[in-house]
TORKOL-4160 file (C-alpha; in steps of 0.2 Angstrom, whole numbers, padded with zeros to 4 digits, m for minus):
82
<pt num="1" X="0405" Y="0499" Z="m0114"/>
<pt num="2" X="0390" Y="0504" Z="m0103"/>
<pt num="3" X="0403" Y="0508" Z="m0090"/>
<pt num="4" X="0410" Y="0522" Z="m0098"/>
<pt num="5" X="0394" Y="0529" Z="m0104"/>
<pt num="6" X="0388" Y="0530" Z="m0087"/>
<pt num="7" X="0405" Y="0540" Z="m0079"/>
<pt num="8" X="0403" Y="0551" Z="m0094"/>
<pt num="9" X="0386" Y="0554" Z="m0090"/>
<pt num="10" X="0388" Y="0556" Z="m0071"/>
<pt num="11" X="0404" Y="0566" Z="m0073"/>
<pt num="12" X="0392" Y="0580" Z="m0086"/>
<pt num="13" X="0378" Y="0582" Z="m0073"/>
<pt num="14" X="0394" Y="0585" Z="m0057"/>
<pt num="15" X="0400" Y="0595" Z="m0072"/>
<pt num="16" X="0382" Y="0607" Z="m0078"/>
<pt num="17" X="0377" Y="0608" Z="m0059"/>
<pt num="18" X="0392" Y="0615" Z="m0054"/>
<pt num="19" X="0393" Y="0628" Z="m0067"/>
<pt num="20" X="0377" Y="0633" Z="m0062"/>
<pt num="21" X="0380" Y="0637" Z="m0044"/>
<pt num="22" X="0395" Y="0646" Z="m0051"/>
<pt num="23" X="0384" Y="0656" Z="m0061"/>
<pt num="24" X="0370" Y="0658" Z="m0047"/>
<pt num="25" X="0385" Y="0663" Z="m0036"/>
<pt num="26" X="0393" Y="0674" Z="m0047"/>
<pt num="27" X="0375" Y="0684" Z="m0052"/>
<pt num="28" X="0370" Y="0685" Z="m0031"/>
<pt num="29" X="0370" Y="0703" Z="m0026"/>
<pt num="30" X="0382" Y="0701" Z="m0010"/>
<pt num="31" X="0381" Y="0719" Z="m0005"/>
<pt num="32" X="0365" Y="0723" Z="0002"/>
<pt num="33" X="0348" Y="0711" Z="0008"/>
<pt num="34" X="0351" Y="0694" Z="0000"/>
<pt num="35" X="0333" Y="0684" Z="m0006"/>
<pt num="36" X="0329" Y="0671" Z="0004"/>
<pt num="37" X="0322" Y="0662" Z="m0011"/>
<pt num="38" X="0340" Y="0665" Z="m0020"/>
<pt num="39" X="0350" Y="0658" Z="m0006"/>
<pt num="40" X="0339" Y="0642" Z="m0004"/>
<pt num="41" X="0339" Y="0639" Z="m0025"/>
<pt num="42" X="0360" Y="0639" Z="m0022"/>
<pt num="43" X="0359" Y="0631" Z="m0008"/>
<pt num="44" X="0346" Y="0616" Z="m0017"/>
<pt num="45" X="0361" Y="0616" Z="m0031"/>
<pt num="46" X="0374" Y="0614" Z="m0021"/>
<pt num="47" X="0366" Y="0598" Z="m0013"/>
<pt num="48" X="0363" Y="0592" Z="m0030"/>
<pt num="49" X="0382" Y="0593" Z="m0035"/>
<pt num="50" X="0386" Y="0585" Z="m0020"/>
<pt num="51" X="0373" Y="0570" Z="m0023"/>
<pt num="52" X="0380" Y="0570" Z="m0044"/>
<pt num="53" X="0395" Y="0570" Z="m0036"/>
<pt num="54" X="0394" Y="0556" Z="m0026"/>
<pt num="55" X="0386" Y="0545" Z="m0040"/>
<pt num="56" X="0399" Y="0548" Z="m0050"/>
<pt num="57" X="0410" Y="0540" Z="m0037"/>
<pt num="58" X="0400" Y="0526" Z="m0037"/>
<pt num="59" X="0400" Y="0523" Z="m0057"/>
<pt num="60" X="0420" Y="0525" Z="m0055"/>
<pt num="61" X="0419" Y="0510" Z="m0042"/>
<pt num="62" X="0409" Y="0502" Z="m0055"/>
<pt num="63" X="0421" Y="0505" Z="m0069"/>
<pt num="64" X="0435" Y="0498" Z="m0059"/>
<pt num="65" X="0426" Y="0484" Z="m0054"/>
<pt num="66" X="0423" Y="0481" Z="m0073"/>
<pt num="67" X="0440" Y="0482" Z="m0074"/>
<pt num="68" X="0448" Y="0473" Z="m0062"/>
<pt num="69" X="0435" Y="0458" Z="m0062"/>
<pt num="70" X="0426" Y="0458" Z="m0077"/>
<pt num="71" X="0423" Y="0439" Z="m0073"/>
<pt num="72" X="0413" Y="0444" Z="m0058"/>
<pt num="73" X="0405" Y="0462" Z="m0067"/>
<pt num="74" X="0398" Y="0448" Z="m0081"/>
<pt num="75" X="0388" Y="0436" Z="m0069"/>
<pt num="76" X="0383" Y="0451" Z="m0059"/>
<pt num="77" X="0375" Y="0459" Z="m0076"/>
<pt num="78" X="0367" Y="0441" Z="m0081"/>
<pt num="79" X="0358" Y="0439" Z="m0061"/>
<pt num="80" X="0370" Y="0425" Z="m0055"/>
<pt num="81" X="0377" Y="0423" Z="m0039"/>
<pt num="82" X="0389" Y="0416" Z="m0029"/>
């Protein structure tokens, strides 16, 4: 099911861009003049976990409405409307 393709698929990118802020995070030398071109790369990161994050949601939604309507999923996929 394409459904759960796309959460897996979401839920690795949430998953690989959080690890590397971790690591980004982790590696910053916090004790003396922080680079400004350091800080704005973790910060580009972070905004792009949030945004993964927030797809993901949205193939969640779509998994459910799979789910729970799979009636109305099927004419959405096929263009028809009600």
């Amino acid at each position: 099911m394409a459904a759960y393709d796309d959460l897996r698929t979401a839920v690795a990118k949430v998953d690989a861009l959080a690890h590397a802020v971790e690591m980004m995070f982790d590696d910053a030398p916090w004790g003396g003049e922080i680079d400004s071109q350091r800080l704005e790369r973790l910060a580009h990161l972070v905004g792009a976990t949030a945004e993964a994050a927030a797809a993901a949601l949205v193939a969640v939604d779509t998994l459910n409405a799979d789910l729970l309507n799979p009636t109305i999923a099927a004419d959405a996929a096929h263009g028809h409307r009600e």
